[in-house]
Every structure is written in structure tokens, then in C-alpha cells.
Phi, psi and omega in degrees: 000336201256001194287275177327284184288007163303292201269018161255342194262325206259317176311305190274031177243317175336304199311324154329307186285311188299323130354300197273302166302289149030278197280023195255007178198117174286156184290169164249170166327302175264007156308293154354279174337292204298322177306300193307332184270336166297303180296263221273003166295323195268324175317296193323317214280305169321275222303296178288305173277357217222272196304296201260357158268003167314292184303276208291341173306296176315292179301355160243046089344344174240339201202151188266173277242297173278012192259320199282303166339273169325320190277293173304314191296313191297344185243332156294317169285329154324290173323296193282356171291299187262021181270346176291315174323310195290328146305339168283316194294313198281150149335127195271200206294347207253313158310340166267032211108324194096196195020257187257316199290342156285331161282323175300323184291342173267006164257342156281317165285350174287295152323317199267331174302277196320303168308345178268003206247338185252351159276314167317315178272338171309304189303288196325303166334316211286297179307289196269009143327283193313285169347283206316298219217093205277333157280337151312304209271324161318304189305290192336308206284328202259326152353281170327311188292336165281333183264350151341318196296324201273324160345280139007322190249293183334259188351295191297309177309309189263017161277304195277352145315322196263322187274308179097007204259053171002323198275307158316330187293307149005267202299326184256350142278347141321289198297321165294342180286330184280015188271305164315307179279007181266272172013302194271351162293298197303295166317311183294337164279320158330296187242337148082194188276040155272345162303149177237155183294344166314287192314325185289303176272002162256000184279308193285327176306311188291314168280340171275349166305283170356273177311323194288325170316305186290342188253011177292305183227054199204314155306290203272002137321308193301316206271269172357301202278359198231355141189204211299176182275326190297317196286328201284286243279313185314310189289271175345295191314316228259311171283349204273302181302309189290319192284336185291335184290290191289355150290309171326289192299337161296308155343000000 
């Protein structure tokens, strides 16, 4: 066990690193722009390519073809009711300072939301990978970890735009990154070893609804208002590539 939450804990700490690279220069307005277009490239790319053929794969190993569709659509339209909720519940821009530098930090904290909700079920996976085959669970956690870094960077960059604070910036890719191994203490209390791979890809089916949301309507908003469309559409791209490498490498 404690072998198993080592390499989940080291996995969601990348995130951290990735945080730290983040915080080492704040961007100007289109740097921004281009973050704000990374950070929803990397949801988009997770969300479509990662979670939710995952998710559709299982239901359909199980089930035929238009039940396993349907089951998958239903927890992706479930994600996106509540990533609209979640959004609605936060605060608007004026509460974070106001103006532009207030809507990215209430953009940033929505993203940092989302990533703790797809790191959580990633630790558990992470933990009983490791539990099963403890040479499984190395890969998967070093897998995770990589593609953890660009997360990280999503997160850090527009806290430390909006704050002006390294540290905070930090400090808020840490906490999403800690999602993983809390993700795996919840499951391992819950549920004791009973969790199933079923539960994990259908937890994840459910958070890639979430992320598209956010990055439909709360990023690439974000990114469109804070400079050209070339830059926002770049920064997408620039995320789409880095999160497609690190699926390849999770794969």
C-alpha cells in the first residue's frame, strides 16, 4: 500500500513541476491569450481522446453499441450540466479584483476545479494499477506524470497573471496536483478494493463533459477577449499537441 500511494503521490506532484515552470515569468496579454488557448487545448485533447474513448470502449465490451453510446453521451451531457452549475455557483469578475485580470483568475480557478475533479479518479486508477502489478503501476504513475506537466502550466500561468504572486501560482498547480493521491485515500476508504474499472471510466466519462464545458465556455472566451483569434487558435493547437504526446505515452 504505501509502495502503491508513493508512485500516485509522485504522479500528482508533476503537476506541481509543471506549476513551477509556470511561475517563472509572468505572460503579458497575448501570452495569455495563447495560455488561456493552451489550457483549453489540453482539457479538449484529455476530454475527447483520453476519458471518453476509455469510457466508451468499456460500455461497449459490455453492452451493444447503441446502449454503450447512449450511457457514454448521458455522463458526458451529465459533466456538462455541471460544469455550467459550477460556474454559475462561482463568483463573477468583480469579486476577484474585477476587470480583465479578474476574469482570468476566476478562469483559472474553474480550471484548477476541473483538474482536481479528472485527477481524482486518475489517483485511484493510479493506486490499484500499482496494488495489481506494482511494475504497472510505475509506468502508468510516470505516464501520468508527464502528461501532468502541461496541466500545471494550464493552472499556474493565468494565477500568476492575475495575482502578480509565484507563489500562489505555485501553490494553486500543487493543490490540483494533490488531487491525485487524495483521489486515491478516497477510493481506498470508500470502497476498500472494490472499486472497479467500470466506476473509474465512468467518473472520468463524467469530468470530460465537465472540461469541454470549460473550455467552450469559460477559456477559449477568455483567450478570443485577451488578444487575436491567431493566438488564442495557436495556444489551442500548441495544447492539443502537448496533451496528444503525453496520451501517446500514457497509452
Amino acid at each position: 500500500m504505501l509502495y502503491a500511494m508513493l508512485a500516485t503521490t509522485l504522479a500528482g506532484l508533476s503537476t506541481a513541476l509543471g506549476g513551477a515552470l509556470g511561475a517563472l515569468r509572468r505572460p503579458g496579454r497575448r501570452g495569455m491569450a495563447f495560455s488561456m488557448g493552451f489550457g483549453a487545448g489540453i482539457m479538449v485533447a484529455v476530454s475527447l481522446m483520453d476519458m471518453l474513448p476509455a469510457a466508451l470502449g468499456r460500455y461497449l465490451a459490455a453492452f451493444s453499441p447503441l446502449r454503450a453510446g447512449a450511457m457514454a453521451a448521458s455522463l458526458v451531457l451529465l459533466g456538462l450540466a455541471a460544469g455550467a452549475l459550477l460556474e454559475k455557483l462561482l463568483p463573477e469578475e468583480a469579486a476577484f479584483s474585477g476587470g480583465e485580470e479578474g476574469r482570468v483568475l476566476r478562469s483559472a480557478l474553474v480550471t484548477a476545479l476541473a483538474l482536481v475533479g479528472h485527477n481524482l479518479p486518475e489517483g485511484a486508477m493510479t493506486l490499484f494499477a500499482s496494488l495489481e502489478d506494482p511494475a504497472v503501476g510505475v509506468r502508468l504513475a510516470v505516464a501520468i506524470g508527464l502528461h501532468n506537466l502541461p496541466e500545471g502550466l494550464a493552472v499556474a500561468l493565468p494565477v500568476l497573471y492575475a495575482t502578480k504572486s509565484r507563489g500562489r501560482a505555485f501553490l494553486a498547480a500543487l493543490a490540483s496536483g494533490l488531487a491525485e493521491p487524495a483521489g486515491a485515500l478516497l477510493a481506498w476508504g470508500l470502497l476498500g478494493g472494490r472499486i472497479t474499472a467500470g466506476v473509474v471510466t465512468g467518473m472520468a466519462a463524467l469530468v470530460s463533459g465537465v472540461m469541454c464545458w470549460v473550455s467552450a465556455a469559460e477559456l477559449l472566451p477568455t483567450a478570443l477577449s485577451l488578444g487575436k483569434k491567431e493566438t488564442a487558435a495557436a495556444g489551442f493547437g500548441a495544447g492539443l499537441l502537448a496533451m496528444t504526446l503525453g496520451i501517446a505515452l500514457l497509452s
